[in-house]
C-alpha positions in Angstrom: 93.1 117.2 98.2 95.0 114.1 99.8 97.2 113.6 96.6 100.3 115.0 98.2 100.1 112.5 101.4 99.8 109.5 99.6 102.2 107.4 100.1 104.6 105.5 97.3 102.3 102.4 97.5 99.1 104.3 97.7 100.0 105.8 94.3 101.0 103.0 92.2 97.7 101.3 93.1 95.6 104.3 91.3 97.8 104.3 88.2 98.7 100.7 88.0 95.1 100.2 86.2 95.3 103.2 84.7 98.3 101.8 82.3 97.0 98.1 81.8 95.8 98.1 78.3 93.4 95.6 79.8 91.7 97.0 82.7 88.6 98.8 82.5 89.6 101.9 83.9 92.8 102.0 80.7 90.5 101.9 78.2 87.8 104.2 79.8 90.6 106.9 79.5 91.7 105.8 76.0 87.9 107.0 75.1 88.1 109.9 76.1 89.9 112.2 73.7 91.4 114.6 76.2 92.2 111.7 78.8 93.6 109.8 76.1 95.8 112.7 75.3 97.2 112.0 78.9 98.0 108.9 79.1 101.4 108.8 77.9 102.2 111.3 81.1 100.1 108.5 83.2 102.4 106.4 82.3 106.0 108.0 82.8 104.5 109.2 86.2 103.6 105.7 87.2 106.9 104.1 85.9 109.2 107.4 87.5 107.6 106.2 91.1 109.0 102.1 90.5 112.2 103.7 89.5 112.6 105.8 92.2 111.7 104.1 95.1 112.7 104.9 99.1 116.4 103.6 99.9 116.7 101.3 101.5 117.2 101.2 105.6 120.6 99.7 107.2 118.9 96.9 108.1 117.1 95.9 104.5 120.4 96.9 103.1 122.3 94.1 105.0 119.7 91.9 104.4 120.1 92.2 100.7 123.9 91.9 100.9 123.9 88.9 102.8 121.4 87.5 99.9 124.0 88.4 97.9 126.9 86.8 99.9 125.1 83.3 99.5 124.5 83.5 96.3 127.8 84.5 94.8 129.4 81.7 97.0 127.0 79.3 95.5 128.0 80.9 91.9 131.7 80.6 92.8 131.3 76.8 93.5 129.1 75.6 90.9 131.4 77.4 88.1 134.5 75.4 89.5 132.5 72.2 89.4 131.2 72.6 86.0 134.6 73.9 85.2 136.2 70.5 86.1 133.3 68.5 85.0 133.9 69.6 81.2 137.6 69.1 81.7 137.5 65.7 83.5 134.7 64.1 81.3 136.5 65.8 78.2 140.1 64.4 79.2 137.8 60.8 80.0 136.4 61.1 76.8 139.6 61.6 74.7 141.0 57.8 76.2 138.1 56.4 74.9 138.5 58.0 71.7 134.4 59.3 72.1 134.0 62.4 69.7 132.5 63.8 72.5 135.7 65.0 74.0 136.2 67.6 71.4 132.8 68.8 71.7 133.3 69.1 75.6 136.5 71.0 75.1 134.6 73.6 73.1 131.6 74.0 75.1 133.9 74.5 77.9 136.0 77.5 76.1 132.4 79.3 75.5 131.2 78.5 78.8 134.3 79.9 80.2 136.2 82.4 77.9 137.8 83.3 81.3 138.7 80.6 82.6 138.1 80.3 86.2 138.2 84.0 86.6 134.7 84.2 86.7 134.7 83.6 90.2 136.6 87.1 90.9 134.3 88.9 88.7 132.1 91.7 90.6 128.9 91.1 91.4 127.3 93.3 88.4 129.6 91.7 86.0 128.8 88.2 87.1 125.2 88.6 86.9 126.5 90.1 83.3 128.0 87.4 82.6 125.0 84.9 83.3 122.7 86.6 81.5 125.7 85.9 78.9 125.8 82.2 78.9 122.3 81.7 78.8 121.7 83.0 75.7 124.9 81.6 74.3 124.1 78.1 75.2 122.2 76.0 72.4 119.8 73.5 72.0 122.6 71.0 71.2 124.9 72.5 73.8 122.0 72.0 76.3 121.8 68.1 74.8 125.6 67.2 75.5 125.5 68.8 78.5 122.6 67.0 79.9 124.1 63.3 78.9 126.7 64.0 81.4 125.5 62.2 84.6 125.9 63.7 87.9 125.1 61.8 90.9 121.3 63.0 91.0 120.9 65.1 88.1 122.6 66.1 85.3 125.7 68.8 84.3 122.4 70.9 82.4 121.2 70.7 86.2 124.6 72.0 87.7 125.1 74.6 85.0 121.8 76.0 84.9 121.9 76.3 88.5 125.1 78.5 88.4 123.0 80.6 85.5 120.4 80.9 88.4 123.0 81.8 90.9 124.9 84.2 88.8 121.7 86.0 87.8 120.7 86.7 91.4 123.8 88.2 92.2 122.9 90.5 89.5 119.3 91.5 90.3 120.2 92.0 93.8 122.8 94.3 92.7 120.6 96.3 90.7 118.0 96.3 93.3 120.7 98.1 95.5 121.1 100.6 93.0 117.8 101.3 92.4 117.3 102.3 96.0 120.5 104.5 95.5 118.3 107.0 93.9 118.6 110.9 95.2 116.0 112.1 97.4 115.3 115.5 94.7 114.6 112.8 92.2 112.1 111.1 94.1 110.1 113.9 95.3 109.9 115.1 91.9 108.7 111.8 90.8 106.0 112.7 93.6 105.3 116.1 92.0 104.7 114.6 88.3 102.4 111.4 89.5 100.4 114.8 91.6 100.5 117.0 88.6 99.3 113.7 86.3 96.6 112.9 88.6 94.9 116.2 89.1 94.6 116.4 85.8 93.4 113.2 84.8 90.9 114.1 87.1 89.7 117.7 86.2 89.6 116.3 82.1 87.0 113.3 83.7 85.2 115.6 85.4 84.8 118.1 82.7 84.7 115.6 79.4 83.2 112.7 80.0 79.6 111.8 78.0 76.7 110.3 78.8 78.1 107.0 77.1 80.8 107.2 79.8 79.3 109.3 82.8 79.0 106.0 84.9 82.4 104.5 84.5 84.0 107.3 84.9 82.0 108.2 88.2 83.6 104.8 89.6 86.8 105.4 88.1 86.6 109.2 90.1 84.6 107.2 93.1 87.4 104.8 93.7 90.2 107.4 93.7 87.8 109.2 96.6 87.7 106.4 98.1 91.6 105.9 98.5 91.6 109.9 99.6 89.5 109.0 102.4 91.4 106.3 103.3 94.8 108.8 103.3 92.4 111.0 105.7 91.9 108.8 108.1 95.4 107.4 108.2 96.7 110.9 108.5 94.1 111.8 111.2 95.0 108.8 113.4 98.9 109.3 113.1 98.5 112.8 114.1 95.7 111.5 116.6 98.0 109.0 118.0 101.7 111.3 118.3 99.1 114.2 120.0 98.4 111.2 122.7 101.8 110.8 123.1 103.5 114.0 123.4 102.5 116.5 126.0 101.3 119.9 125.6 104.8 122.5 125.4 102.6 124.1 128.4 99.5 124.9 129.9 98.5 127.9 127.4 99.1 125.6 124.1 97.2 122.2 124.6 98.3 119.6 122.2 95.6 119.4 120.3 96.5 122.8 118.6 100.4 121.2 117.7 101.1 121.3 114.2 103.4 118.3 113.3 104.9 116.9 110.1 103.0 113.1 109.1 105.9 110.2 107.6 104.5 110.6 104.1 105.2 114.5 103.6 108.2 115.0 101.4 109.2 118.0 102.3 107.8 122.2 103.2 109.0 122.8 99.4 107.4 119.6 98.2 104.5 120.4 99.4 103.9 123.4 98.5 104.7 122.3 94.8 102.0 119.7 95.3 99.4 122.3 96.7 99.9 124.7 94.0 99.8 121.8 91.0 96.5 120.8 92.4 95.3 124.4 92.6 96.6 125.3 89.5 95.8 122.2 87.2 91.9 123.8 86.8 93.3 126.8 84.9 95.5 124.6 82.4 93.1 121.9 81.4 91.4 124.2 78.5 95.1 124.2 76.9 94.9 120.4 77.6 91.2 120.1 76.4 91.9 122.3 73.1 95.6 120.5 72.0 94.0 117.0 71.9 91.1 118.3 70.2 93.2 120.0 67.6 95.0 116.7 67.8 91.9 114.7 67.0 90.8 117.0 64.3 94.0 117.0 62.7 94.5 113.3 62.4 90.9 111.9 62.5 91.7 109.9 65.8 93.9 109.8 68.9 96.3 107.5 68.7 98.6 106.2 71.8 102.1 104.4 72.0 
């Protein structure tokens, strides 16, 4: 079938349903006992292809980065002001004799253990470190620290706003890792979603009742449907590169070409994905007879 030319995105939308404990389609599979049985490979498939997405071009890459850039700057600044804000208003405080200033002086050791060295952290480490504060500042902290008037808004404003900054730094950082992954590891993330699938499809075909026989038609109709859809996406890429590329010479038109599509992995890939699909027929009985043993043993099939 088209499993093994699907791309990324064309995969997480079967499965995506497939794991919501709310959709239709979830708990179709959680009644039948030998797709049931599956459905903790559906979902480390599903989550293997989030976690091992493409990398990321030069281009997206130095996008992200520049992201990045801004937001540490705006980090960088906000902890100096806040830093100086607690200080000042604490100092201010103390000449008044408010109790306050004691309380400032303390918030301002936990908000900044490290002093102003915060702003040389590395970008993992500061969006470490906001993640940090956040939780470490309370409902009382929050309270002092909004009665400190800024010129429009608060030092709650400021500081949460430096939070905010401090976290991006850190998401984009891990979204730059995440796109670090080795190619082996996605294309066997490919190769387990194929393997998954197949199956899930043979055990539907083979186990559903007449209780379920019409949801699980749709369920089957709309993964067709998808297939067809890869088809004719394939078929008009190739279409389109035969148009464009000239026969090597008079004996060979173009039409006879064979040429690699974008979403193939790779030759070995491939022929992993062929053979799964092929081969995933003569497995199901083991599949089919360990979650009826399953069943039997336990009195129901239960999934975490």
């Amino acid at each position: 079938m088209a499993l093994k030319r699907f791309s990324r995105g064309e995969m997480v939308s079967v499965t995506a349903p497939w794991i919501d404990p709310e959709h239709p389609e979830h708990q179709l599979l959680a009644s039948v006992p030998a797709a049931a049985s599956l459905l903790p490979h559906v979902i480390s498939a599903h989550r293997a292809l989030l976690d091992t997405q493409r990398p990321l071009d030069a281009v997206e890459r130095a996008d992200i980065r520049g992201q990045q850039a801004q937001a540490d700057a705006l980090h960088d600044e906000l902890a100096r002001a806040c830093s100086a804000l607690l200080q000042g208003y604490a100092h201010y405080f103390q000449a008044l004799g408010d109790a306050r200033a004691e309380a400032l002086s303390e918030l301002h050791a936990l908000m900044f253990p490290a002093g102003l060295q915060v702003v040389q952290f590395s970008y993992r480490e500061t969006g470490g470190q906001a993640e940090l504060l956040s939780s470490r500042l309370s409902p009382e902290a929050r309270q002092l620290l909004a009665s400190i008037p800024l010129a429009t808004s608060n030092l709650l404003e400021a500081t949460e706003a430096w939070i905010d900054a401090g976290k991006r730094v850190g998401e984009l950082e891990e979204q730059l890792l995440a796109a670090s992954i080795p190619r082996p590891q996605r294309v066997q993330a490919r190769l387990q979603w194929i393997r998954v699938v197949s199956t899930v499809r043979l055990v539907l075909e083979l186990e559903s009742s007449e209780e379920t026989a019409a949801s699980v038609a749709a369920l089957l109709e709309r993964l067709a449907a998808i297939e067809a859809h890869v088809e004719r996406r394939i078929r008009n890429a190739d279409r389109n590169r035969l148009e464009d590329e000239p026969a090597l010479n008079d004996e060979e038109p173009a039409d006879e070409l064979t040429l690699p599509t974008p979403d193939e992995v790779s030759l070995s890939a491939d022929a992993d994905a062929v053979a799964t699909e092929q081969s995933a027929a003569a497995t199901l009985p083991q599949v089919i007879a360990a979650s009826q043993q399953d069943a039997a043993t336990t009195g129901e099939l239960t999934i975490s």
